[in-house]
PAMIBA-255081 format. One line per 8 residues: their letters; for each residue y, x, z of C-alpha. Coordinates in pm, 1 decimal. Each point is the difference from the previous one (the first is absolute). Layout:
a = Y:X:Z  ...
***
This chain:
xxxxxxxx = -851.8:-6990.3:-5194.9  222.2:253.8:123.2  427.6:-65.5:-60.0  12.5:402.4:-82.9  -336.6:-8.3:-248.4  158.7:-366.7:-96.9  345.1:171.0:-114.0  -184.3:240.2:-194.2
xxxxxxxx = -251.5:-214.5:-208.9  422.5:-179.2:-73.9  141.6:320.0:-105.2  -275.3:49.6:-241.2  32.0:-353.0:-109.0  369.6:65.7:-90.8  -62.6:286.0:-161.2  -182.8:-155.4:-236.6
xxxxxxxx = 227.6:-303.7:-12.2  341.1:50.8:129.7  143.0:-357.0:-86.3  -257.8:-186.1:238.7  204.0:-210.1:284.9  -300.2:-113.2:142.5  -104.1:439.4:73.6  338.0:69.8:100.4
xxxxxxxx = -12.6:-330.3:290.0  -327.5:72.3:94.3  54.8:391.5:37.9  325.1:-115.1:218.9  -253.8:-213.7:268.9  -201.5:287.0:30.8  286.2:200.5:75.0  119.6:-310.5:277.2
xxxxxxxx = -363.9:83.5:130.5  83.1:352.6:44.2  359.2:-87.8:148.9  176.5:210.7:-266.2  248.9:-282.6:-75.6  194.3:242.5:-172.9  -270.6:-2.9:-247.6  -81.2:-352.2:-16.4
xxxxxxxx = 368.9:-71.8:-76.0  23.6:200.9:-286.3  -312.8:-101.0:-127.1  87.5:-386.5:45.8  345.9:69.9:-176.1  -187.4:146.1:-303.2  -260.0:-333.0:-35.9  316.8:-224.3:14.2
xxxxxxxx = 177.2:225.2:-254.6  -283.2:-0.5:-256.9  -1.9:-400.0:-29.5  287.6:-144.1:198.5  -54.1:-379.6:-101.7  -395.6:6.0:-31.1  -191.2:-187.0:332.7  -145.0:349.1:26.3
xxxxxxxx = 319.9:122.8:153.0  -29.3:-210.7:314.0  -271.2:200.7:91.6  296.4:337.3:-59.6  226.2:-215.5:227.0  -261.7:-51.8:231.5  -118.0:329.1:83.3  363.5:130.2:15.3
xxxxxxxx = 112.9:-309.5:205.7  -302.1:158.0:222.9  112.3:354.2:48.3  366.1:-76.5:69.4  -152.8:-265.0:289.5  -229.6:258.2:148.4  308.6:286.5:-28.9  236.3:-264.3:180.2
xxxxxxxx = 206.5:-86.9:-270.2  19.0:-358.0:-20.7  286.0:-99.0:-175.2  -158.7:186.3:-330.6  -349.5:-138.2:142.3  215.0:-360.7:-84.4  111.0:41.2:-315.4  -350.3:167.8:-167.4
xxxxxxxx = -192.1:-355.4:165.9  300.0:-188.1:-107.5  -106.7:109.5:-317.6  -393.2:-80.2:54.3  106.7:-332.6:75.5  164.1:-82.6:-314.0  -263.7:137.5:-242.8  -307.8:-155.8:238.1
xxxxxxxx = 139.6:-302.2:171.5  -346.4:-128.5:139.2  -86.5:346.4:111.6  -68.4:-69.6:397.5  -24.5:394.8:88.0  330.3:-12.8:-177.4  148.6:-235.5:181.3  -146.5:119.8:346.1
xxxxxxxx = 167.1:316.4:-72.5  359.8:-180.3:-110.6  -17.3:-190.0:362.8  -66.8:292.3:128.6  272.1:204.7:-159.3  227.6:-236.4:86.6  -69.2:-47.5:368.1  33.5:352.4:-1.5
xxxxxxxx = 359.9:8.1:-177.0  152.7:-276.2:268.6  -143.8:141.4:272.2  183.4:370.5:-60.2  291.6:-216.7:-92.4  -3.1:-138.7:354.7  -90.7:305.5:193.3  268.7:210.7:-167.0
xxxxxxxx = 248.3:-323.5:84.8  -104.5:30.3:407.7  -9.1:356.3:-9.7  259.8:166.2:202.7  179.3:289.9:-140.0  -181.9:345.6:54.7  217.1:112.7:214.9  8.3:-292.1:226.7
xxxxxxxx = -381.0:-3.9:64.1  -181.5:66.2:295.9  -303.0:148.7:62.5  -259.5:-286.0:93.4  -146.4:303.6:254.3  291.3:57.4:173.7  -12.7:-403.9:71.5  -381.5:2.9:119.5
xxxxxxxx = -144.9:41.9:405.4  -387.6:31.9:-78.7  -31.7:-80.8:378.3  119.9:-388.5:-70.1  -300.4:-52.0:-339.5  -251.6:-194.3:171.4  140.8:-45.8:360.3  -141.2:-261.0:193.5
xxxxxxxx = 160.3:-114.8:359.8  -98.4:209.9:291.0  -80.0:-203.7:342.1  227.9:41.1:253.2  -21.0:264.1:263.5  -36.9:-21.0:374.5  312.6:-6.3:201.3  154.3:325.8:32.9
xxxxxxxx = -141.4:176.0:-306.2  311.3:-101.6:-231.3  146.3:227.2:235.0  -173.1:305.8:-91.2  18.0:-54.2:-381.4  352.3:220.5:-78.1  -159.3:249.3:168.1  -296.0:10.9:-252.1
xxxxxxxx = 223.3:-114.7:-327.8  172.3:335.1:119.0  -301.4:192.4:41.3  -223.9:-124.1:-306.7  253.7:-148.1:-257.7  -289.4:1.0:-230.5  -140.5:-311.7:185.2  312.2:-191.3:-114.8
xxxxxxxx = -134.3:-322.8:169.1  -71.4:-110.0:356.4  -294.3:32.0:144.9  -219.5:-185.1:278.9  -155.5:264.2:140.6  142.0:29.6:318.1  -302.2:333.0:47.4  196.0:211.3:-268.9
xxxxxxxx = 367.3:-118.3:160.6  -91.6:124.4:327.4  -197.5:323.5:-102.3  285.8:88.6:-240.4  219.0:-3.5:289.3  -217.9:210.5:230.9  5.6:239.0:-284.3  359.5:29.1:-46.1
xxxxxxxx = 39.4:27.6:413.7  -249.4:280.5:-12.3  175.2:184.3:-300.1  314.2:9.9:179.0  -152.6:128.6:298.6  -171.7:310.0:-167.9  317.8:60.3:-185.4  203.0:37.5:322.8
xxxxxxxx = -290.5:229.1:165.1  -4.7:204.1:-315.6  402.1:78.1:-6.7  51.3:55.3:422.5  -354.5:183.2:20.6  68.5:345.6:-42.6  -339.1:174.4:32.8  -183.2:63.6:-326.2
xxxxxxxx = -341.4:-135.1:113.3  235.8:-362.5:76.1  123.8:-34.1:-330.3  -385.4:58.1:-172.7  -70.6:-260.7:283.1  282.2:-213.2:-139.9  -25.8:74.3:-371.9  -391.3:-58.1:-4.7
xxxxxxxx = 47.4:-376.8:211.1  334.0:-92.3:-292.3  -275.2:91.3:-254.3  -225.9:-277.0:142.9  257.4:-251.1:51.0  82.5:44.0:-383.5  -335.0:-64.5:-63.7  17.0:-306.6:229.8
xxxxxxxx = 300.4:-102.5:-115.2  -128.7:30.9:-451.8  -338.5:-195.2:132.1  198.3:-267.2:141.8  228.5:3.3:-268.9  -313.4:-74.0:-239.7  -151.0:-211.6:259.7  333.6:-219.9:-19.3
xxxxxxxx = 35.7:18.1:-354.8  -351.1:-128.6:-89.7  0.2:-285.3:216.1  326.5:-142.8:-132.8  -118.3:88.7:-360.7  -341.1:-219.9:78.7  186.5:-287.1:202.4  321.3:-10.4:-293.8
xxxxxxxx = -268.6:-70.7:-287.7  -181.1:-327.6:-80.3  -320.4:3.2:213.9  -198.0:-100.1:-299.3  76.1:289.6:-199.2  -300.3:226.3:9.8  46.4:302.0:-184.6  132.2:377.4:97.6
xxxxxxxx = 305.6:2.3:171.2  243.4:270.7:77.2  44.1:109.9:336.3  413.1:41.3:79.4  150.1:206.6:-294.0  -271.7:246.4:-49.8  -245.9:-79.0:-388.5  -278.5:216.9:123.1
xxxxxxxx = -350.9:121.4:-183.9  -226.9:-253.6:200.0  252.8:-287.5:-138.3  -46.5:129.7:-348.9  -329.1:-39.3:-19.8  -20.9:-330.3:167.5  235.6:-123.5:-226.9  -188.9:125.1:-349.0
xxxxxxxx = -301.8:-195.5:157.2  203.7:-293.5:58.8  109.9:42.3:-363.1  -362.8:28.0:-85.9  -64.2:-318.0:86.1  304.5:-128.5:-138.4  202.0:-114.8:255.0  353.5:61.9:6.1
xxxxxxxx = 203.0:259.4:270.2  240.0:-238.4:197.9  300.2:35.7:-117.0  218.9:123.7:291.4  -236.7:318.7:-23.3  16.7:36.0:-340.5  407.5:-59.1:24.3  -20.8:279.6:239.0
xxxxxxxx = -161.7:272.5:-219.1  189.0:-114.7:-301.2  349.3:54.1:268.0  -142.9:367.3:111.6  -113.6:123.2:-361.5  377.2:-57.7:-149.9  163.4:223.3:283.8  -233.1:244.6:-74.5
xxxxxxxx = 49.7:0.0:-357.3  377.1:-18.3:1.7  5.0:324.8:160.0  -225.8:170.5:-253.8  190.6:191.5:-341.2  -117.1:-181.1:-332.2  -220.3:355.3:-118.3  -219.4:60.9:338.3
xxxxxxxx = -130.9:354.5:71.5  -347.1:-1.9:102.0  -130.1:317.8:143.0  -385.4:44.5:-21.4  -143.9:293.9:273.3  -244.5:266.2:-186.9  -335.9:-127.8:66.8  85.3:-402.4:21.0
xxxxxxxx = -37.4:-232.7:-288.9  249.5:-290.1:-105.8  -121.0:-318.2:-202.8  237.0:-171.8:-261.1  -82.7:-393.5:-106.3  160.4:-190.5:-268.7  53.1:-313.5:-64.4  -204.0:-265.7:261.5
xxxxxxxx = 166.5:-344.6:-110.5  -106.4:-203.5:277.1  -371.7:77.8:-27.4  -62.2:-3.1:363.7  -376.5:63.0:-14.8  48.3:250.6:-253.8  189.0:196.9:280.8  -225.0:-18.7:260.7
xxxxxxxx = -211.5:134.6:-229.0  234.2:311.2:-25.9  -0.5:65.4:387.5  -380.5:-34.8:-13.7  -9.3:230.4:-232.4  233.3:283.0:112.8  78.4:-123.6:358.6  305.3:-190.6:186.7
xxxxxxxx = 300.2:132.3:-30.1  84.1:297.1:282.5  173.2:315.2:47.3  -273.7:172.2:-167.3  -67.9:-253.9:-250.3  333.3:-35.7:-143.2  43.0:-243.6:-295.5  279.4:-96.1:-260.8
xxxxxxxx = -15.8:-325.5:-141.6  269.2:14.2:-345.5  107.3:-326.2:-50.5  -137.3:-356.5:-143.0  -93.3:-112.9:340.8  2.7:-379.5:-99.7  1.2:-235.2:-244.7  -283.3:-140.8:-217.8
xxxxxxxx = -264.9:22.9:253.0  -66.9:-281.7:233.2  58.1:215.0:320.4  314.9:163.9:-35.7  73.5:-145.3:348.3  -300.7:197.8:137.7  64.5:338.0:-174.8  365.9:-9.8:67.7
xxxxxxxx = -42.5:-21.6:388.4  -284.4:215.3:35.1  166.0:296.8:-127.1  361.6:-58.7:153.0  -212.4:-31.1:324.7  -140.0:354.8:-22.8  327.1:109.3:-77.4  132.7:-95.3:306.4
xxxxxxxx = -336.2:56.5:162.1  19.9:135.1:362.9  -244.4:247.5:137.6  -198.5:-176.3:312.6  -88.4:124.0:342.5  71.2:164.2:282.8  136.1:376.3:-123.6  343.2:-207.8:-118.7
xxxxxxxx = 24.7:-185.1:329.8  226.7:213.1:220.7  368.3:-26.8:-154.4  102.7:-227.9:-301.0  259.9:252.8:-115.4  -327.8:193.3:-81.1  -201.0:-266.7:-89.5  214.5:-82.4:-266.6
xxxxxxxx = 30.9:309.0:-130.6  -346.4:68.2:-13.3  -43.4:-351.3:-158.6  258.3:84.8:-296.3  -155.6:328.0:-56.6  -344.3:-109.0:-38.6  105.3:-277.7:-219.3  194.4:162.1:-232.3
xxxxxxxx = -272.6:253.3:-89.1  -251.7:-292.6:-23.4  125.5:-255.4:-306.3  221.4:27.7:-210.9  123.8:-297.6:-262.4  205.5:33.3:-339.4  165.1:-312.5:-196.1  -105.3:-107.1:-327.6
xxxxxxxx = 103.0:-248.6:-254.5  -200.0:-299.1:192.9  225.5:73.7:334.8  277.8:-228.8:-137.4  180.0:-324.6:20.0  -80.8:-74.7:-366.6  -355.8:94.5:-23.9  -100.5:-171.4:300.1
xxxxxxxx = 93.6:-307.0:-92.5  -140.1:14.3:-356.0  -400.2:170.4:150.4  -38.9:-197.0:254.9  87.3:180.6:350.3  292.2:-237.6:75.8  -202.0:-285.6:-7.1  -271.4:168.2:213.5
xxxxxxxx = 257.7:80.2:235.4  170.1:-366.5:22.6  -387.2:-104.6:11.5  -73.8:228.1:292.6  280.6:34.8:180.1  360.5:-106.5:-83.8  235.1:-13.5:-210.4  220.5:234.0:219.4
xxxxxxxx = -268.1:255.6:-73.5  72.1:-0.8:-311.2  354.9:163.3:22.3  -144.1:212.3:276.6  -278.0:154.8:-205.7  257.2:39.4:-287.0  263.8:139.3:225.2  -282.2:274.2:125.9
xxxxxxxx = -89.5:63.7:-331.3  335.0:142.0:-107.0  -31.1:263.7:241.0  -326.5:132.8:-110.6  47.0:361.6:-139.4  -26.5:68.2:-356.9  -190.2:313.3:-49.7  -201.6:241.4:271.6
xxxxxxxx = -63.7:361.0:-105.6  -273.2:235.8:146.4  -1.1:324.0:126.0  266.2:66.3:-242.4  -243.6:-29.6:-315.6  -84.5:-342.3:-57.3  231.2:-267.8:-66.9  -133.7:-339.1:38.4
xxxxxxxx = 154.1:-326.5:-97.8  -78.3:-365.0:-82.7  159.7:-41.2:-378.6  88.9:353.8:-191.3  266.3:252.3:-100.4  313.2:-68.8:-173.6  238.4:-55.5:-314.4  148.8:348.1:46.4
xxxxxxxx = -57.9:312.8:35.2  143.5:222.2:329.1  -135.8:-211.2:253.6  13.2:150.6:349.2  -232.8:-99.9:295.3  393.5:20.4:195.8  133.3:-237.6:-262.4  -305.8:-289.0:100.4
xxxxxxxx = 80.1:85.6:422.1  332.7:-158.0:-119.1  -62.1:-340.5:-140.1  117.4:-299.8:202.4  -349.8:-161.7:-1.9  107.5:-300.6:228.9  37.1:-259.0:-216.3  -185.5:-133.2:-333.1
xxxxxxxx = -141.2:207.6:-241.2  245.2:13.0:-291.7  -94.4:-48.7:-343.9  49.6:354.8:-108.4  110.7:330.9:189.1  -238.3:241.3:202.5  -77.3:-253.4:239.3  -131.9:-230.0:-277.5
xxxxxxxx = -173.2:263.8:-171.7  -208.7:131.5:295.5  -146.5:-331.6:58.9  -48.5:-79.2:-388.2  -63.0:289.9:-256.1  -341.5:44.7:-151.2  -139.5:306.0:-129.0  -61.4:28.4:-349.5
xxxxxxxx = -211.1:217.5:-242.7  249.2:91.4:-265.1  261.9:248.4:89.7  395.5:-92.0:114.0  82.1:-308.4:131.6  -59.6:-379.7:-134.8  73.3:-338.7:55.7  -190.8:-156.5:322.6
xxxxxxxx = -277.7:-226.7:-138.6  96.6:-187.2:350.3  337.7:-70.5:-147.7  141.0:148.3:316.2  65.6:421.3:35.6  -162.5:218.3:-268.1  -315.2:186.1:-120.8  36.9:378.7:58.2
xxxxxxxx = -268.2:261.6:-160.8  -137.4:315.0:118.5  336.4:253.8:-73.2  194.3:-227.7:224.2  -269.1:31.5:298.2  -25.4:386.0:-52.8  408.6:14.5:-14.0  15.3:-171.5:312.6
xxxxxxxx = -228.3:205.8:163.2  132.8:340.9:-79.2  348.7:-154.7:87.6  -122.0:-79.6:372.1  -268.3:289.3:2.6  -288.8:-288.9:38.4  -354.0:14.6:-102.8  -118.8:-355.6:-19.4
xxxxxxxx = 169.0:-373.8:-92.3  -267.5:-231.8:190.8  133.6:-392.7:-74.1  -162.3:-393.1:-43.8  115.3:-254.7:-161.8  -258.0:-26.9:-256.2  -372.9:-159.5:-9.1  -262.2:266.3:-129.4
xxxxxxxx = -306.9:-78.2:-42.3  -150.1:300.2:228.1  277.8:-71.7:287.8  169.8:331.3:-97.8  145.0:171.0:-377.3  50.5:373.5:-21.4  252.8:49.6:-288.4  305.1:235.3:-91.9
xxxxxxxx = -218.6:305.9:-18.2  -162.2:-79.4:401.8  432.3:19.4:90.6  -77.0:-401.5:60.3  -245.7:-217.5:207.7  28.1:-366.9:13.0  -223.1:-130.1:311.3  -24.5:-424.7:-2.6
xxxxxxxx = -184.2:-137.2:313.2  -44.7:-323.8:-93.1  -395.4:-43.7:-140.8  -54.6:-303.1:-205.2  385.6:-76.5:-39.1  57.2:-355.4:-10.0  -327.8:-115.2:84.7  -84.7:78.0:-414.5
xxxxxxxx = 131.7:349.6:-101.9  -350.6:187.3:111.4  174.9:292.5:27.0  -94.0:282.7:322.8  219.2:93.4:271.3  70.8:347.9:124.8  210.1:203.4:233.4  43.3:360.0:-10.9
xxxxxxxx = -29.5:280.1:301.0  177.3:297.4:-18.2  -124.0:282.9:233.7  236.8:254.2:122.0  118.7:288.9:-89.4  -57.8:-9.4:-357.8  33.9:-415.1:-14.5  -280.3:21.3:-298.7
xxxxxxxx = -48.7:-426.3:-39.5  -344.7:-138.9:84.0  -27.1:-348.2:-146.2  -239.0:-272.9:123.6  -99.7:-277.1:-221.5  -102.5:-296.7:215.3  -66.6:-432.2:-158.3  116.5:-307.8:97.0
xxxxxxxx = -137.6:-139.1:373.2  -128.0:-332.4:-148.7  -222.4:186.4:-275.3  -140.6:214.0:287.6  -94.9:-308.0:226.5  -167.2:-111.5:-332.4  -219.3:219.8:-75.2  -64.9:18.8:365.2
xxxxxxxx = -107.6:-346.4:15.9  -213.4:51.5:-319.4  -180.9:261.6:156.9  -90.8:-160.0:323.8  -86.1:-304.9:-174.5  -239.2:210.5:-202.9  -121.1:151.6:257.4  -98.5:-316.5:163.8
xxxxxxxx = -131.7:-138.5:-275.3  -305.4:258.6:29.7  -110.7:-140.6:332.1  73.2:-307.5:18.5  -246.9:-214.8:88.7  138.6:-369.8:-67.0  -160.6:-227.4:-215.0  192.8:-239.4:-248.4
xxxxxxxx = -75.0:-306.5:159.0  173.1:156.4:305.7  311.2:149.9:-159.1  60.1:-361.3:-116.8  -65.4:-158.7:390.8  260.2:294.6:94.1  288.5:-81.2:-222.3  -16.3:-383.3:157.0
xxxxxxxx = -76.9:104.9:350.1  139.2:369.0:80.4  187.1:-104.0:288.8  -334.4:-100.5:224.1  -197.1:259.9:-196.0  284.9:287.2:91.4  -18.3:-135.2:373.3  -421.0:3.7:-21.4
xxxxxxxx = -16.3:357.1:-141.6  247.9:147.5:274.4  -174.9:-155.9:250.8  -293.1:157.1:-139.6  185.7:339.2:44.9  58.5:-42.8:366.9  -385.6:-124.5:86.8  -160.3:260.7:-206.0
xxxxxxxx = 201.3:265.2:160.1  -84.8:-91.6:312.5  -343.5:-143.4:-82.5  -123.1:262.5:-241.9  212.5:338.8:110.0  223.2:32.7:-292.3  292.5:214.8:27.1  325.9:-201.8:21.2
xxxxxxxx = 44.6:243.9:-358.0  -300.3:-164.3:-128.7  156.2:-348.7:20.9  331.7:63.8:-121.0  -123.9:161.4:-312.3  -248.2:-302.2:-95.6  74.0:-76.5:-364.7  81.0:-408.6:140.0
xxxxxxxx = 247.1:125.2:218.1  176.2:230.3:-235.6  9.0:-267.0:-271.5  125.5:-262.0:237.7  298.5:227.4:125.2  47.4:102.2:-365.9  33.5:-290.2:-161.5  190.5:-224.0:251.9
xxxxxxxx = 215.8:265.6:140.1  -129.1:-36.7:352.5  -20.0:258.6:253.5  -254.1:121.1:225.7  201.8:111.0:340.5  -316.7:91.5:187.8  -231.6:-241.9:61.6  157.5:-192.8:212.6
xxxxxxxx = 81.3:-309.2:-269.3  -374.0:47.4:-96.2  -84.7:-93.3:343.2  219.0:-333.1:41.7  -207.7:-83.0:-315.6  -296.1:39.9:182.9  131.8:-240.3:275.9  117.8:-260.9:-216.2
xxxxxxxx = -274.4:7.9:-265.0  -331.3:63.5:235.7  -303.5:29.9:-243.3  -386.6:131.1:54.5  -21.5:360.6:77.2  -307.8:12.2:-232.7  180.2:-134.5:-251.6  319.5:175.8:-4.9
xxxxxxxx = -219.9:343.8:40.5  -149.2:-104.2:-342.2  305.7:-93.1:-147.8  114.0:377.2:113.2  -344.1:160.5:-90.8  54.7:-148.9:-395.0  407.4:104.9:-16.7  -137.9:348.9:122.6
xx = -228.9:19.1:-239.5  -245.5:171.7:276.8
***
């Protein structure tokens, strides 16, 4: 069942008996379910009001003990399974959760003993060179190439490194000869036709000169990593559209980025958000569309599934992710680098080659109208290490990452607004009325989110269905009804409040009289919530919101896989007798079949299309997750297993089914 259809067969069951502690605990865990621990709270502190002494009220103490855990409160957490303890001594979920409460308790008491005052800490960023993750020892050059390295630390201080390429030393020298060369021919040749002469043969050596640059910087970036690292790599400083995509298949098949790249993007994405205001103007051209997505919550496949959907990310493909990046899914890791790496995606090839003054500011242009990313509750100290990302992170890469990532995270923006008309942000609207869009450009975002204040209550508030403004069923900002949303809008002459935040069953909630969308990306929440994802285009001018539906990835590959299987099923030749020879022997019966492929394509004219699609084949690379590059493995089969021709055409002829 449901938590919301749960919490209302509990209401009705209170109705009809109000004095119940048993309705009022229960109701509370399907409000934990929900993450309203708000709710829960209050619905905990009524069971342990109604019978204070009976066992009953463990369960009160419990589910409150619960909600304060999962909000971050621990001390309270403490005292509530204190209080479980006592009534159920030889409770062992109790007792888990006491250990656990208290390992909590002395480890804040430790950190906040070490911790240095706030304004005596430095930034772990400022502290990190990228270039020295991962750096193995470089051989040592031939005599006389030390020489030449100041000359290229000068000219490419990317590289950052030494090099033993004594080709690129000598060519970069060459190249800076040349340059000077043209220069002086350029300024003492007066004659017009001279300087086009000149001006034309600088504009090569530039291009000379960025090639070798790149040329330098990629073979010091493949020489400084360990040579058994085989994933995507990053060529000099530049995170560029081909490395994107190599690295979302190397996520695929989860493997993990090396960590001096991902240090890098995590290094470039905070100077780029540092410089952005906390409420981002996005400017959508008549004619081009714009896609928002809500929470994603470290469902990496789930994302993919986006792009496939509605395409990569790109100038005209612009997205805006709102916050809840990580956290409770298992590939917060995944997510969190894929998207910072498209924001600081650089366009690739040869149009951007000429000048890096221009290259760069092509690059920043192109990015900024490509991604865009907003904070939400989940991008915080407290929440990460409660759901799950800090672990991941200490898991996957380092603890250092950890303060880095949380570090980057405080200079996320809070809110983005569209074309002047829609105003979209992770959490809600606020305690007051008189809100300007000038007074959220002003918060001092770089830091924590506090517990209340605007900055709190953009990245917590819920909407609500009753009118004014209520207490937060998340025990953290407020509930705010539909005269607060129109307010605001008038007040900033908006048409639309598009925010997250909250699981719905459809991926997206129109409430407040269509003044309010809620858009939640995350299909299947938690692995158990079997609720849809969605995202929402809006097409210029009019910005009229077109919102796709789409499920979870893993239900997808399921009923995938139960429709090929059926499909097999109708032809399939096999007798019993033989499925029960295959399940002891596949691994000589895999080998036989293949090389069945290979003779009967020769043998019998098949097309090579004919082969690959015999049901045998398909079920072998199904089911063991092997895969068929060409037919080249096929064939070393062949060699090592031999076999009769007539009988491996047979064997062919029967998993046809000709």
């Amino acid at each position: 069942m449901k938590p919301s259809k749960a919490i209302d067969l509990y209401t009705q069951a209170i109705e009809v008996n109000n004095d119940n502690a048993v309705y009022w605990a229960n109701r509370a865990f399907a409000h934990t379910k929900l993450e309203e621990y708000g709710s829960a709270i209050q619905d905990a502190t009524k069971a342990i009001e109604i019978d204070p002494k009976y066992s009953k009220a463990s369960l009160g103490y419990y589910r409150r003990g619960a909600a304060y855990m999962a909000m971050g409160k621990i001390k309270e957490a403490l005292k509530d399974f204190q209080q479980v303890k006592k009534i159920c001594p030889n409770d062992p979920d109790a007792t888990k959760k006491l250990k656990e409460c208290e390992k909590a308790v002395m480890k804040l008491k430790f950190e906040e003993a070490i911790s240095a005052p706030e304004s005596e800490r430095r930034s772990v960023a400022d502290s990190i060179d990228y270039h020295t993750i991962g750096v193995v020892a470089v051989s040592s050059t031939p005599n006389g190439i030390n020489k030449q390295m100041p000359l290229i630390n000068a000219l490419f201080p990317e590289v950052g490194c030494k090099t033993n390429s004594s080709f690129v030393s000598l060519k970069v020298d060459v190249v800076a000869a040349a340059a000077s060369v043209i220069t002086i021919l350029g300024v003492h040749v007066v004659t017009k036709g001279a300087r086009t002469v000149a001006a034309t043969a600088m504009t090569m050596v530039l291009v000379v000169w960025e090639h070798l640059g790149s040329v330098a910087a990629k073979t010091v970036s493949l020489q400084n990593v360990e040579p058994q690292y085989s994933g995507p790599r990053i060529e000099g400083d530049v995170v560029t559209l081909e490395f994107v995509k190599k690295m979302m298949d190397h996520y695929k098949n989860q493997k993990c980025l090396h960590k001096r790249y991902a240090c890098q993007i995590v290094l470039q994405i905070r100077e780029m958000m540092r410089a952005l205001p906390s409420l981002v103007d996005v400017t959508v051209l008549e004619g081009k569309h714009f896609t928002v997505c809500g929470d994603v919550h470290g469902q990496f496949y789930d994302l993919i599934n986006i792009f496939e959907l509605n395409g990569l990310p790109s100038e005209d493909n612009p997205y805006l992710f709102n916050g809840d990046f990580v956290d409770r899914g298992s590939f917060s890791v995944e997510v969190i680098l894929t998207l910072f790496a498209f924001k600081c995606m650089s366009p690739s090839g040869d149009a951007f080659i000429f000048l890096r003054l221009w290259y760069s500011l092509l690059t920043a242009l192109v990015t900024a109208l490509s991604i865009y990313l907003s904070r939400g509750n989940h991008e915080s100290k407290s929440m990460n290490k409660i759901y799950g990302f800090e672990g991941e992170v200490k898991s996957k890469l380092s603890d250092m990452f950890v303060e880095l990532f949380a570090e980057v995270f405080c200079c996320l923006p809070l809110a983005h607004v569209i074309n002047e008309k829609v105003f979209v942000v992770h959490g809600g609207l606020f305690s007051v009325d008189g809100v300007k869009l000038s007074d959220i450009r002003a918060i001092d975002r770089f830091c924590e989110p506090p517990e209340e204040g605007l900055m709190c209550e953009l990245l917590w508030s819920d909407p609500q269905p009753q009118l004014g403004r209520g207490p937060s069923k998340r025990g953290v900002g407020l509930s705010f009804g539909a005269d607060v949303t129109k307010r605001f809008l008038q007040d900033n002459n908006l048409d639309l409040v598009v925010r997250s935040h909250e699981v719905k069953d459809d991926g997206y909630e129109i409430e407040h009289d269509g003044k309010l969308i809620t858009v939640f990306s995350a299909p299947n929440y938690c692995d158990q919530m079997g609720n849809k994802g969605a995202f929402i285009r809006f097409e210029a001018p009019d910005l009229k919101p077109n919102i796709v539906t789409f499920s979870a990835v893993r239900e997808k590959e399921e009923k995938d896989q139960q429709q090929n299987n059926a499909g097999m099923r109708k032809f399939d030749p096999w007798p019993v007798f033989f499925r029960r020879e295959w399940n002891r022997n596949w691994p000589f019966l895999v080998g036989f079949a293949v090389t069945g492929t290979i003779i009967t394509k020769l043998s019998l004219g098949l097309t090579e299309e004919d082969a690959k699609n015999s049901p045998f084949v398909q079920r072998h690379n199904r089911n063991y997750h092997l895969v068929d590059d060409g037919f080249s493995d096929s064939i070393n089969l062949f060699n090592i297993l031999g076999g009769s021709q007539i009988c491996v055409c047979f064997s062919e002829w029967m998993v046809l089914g000709k």
